[in-house]
C-alpha positions in Angstrom: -111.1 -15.5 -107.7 -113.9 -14.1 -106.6 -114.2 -10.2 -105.8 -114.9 -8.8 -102.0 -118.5 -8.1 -101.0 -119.8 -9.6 -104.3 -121.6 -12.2 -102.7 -123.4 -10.5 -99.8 -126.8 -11.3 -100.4 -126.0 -15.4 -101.4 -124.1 -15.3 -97.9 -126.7 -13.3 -95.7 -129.2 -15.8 -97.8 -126.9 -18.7 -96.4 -126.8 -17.5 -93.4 -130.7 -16.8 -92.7 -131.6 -20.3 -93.7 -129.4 -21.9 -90.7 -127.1 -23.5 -93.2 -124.0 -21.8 -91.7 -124.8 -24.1 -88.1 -125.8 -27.0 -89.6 -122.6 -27.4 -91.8 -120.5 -26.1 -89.1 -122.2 -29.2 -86.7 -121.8 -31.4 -89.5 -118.1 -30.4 -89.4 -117.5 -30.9 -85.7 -119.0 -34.2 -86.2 -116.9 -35.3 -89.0 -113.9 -33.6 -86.9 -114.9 -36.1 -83.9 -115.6 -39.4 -85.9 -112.3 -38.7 -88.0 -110.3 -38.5 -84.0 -112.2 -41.4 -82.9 -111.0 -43.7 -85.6 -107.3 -42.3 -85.6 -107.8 -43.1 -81.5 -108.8 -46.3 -82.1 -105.9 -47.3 -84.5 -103.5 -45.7 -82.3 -104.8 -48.2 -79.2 -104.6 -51.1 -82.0 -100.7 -49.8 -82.2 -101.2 -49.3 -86.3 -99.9 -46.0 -86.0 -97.3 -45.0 -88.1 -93.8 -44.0 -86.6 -91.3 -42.6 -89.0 -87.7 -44.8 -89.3 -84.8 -43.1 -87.2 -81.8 -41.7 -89.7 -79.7 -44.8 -88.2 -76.6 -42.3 -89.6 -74.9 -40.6 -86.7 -75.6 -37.0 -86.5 -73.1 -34.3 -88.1 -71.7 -37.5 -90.6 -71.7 -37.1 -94.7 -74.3 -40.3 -94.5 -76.5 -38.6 -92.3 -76.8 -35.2 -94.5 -76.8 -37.6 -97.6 -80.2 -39.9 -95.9 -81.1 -36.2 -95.0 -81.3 -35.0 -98.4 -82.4 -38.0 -99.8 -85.4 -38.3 -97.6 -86.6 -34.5 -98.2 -86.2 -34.8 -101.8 -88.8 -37.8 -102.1 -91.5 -35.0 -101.0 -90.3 -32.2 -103.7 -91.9 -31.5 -107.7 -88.9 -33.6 -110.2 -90.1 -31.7 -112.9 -87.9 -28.8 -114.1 -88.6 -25.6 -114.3 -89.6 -25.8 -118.0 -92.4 -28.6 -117.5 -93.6 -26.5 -114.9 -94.3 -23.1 -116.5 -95.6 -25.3 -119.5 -98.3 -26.8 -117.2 -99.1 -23.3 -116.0 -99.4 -21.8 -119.3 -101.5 -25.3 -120.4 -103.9 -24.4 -117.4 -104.3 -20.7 -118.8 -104.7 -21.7 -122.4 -107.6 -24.2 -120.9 -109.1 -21.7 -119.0 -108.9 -19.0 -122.2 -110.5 -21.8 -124.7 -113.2 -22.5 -122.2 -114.4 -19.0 -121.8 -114.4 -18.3 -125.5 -116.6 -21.4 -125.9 -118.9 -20.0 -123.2 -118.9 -16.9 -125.1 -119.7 -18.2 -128.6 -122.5 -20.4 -126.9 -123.6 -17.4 -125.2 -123.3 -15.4 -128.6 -125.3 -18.4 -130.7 -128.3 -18.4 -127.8 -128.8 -14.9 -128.0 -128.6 -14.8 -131.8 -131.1 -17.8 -131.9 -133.6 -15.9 -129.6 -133.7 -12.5 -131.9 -134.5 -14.6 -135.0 -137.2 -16.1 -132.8 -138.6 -12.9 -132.0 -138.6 -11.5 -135.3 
């Protein structure tokens, strides 16, 4: 993550050259076309409407489509598989930054036995 007030001059440089209100109008115009189109389907009637839980409320069957229906938008992987793909993020990370470093190390090494 970037660190606060590190970047001042790249965004006062940003903001000097206009791109700031040109990508914000870009934005807006994205924003609009993006509306439009969802407009248009909506008078075409392709909108989608989400099925009614036909179970009658305060029933087992209606917790139970409840349930069912939340858990199809939830991780499956346990906790295990999780912290495993953190920790296989991290050790990609790591490895990547030491092969920066070494490339680094290797350039600067080739440049003093070019000098000398």
């Amino acid at each position: 993550m970037a660190k606060i007030g590190r970047n001042k001059k790249v965004c006062e440089r940003y903001k000097l050259q206009g791109r700031r209100e040109t990508n914000k109008a870009k934005k807006r115009e994205r924003a609009k076309k993006r509306e439009e189109r969802f407009a248009k389907r909506r008078e075409e009637g392709k909108k989608y409407t989400y099925k009614p839980n036909p179970y009658e409320p305060g029933t087992r069957e209606h917790r139970e489509e409840k349930r069912i229906r939340a858990s199809k938008n939830m991780d499956h992987r346990t906790e295990y598989q999780q912290v495993r793909s953190i920790m296989d993020r991290v050790a990609y990370e790591v490895a990547k930054e030491k092969a920066e470093m070494k490339a680094a190390l290797a350039a600067k090494k080739k440049n003093k036995t070019k000098v000398a």
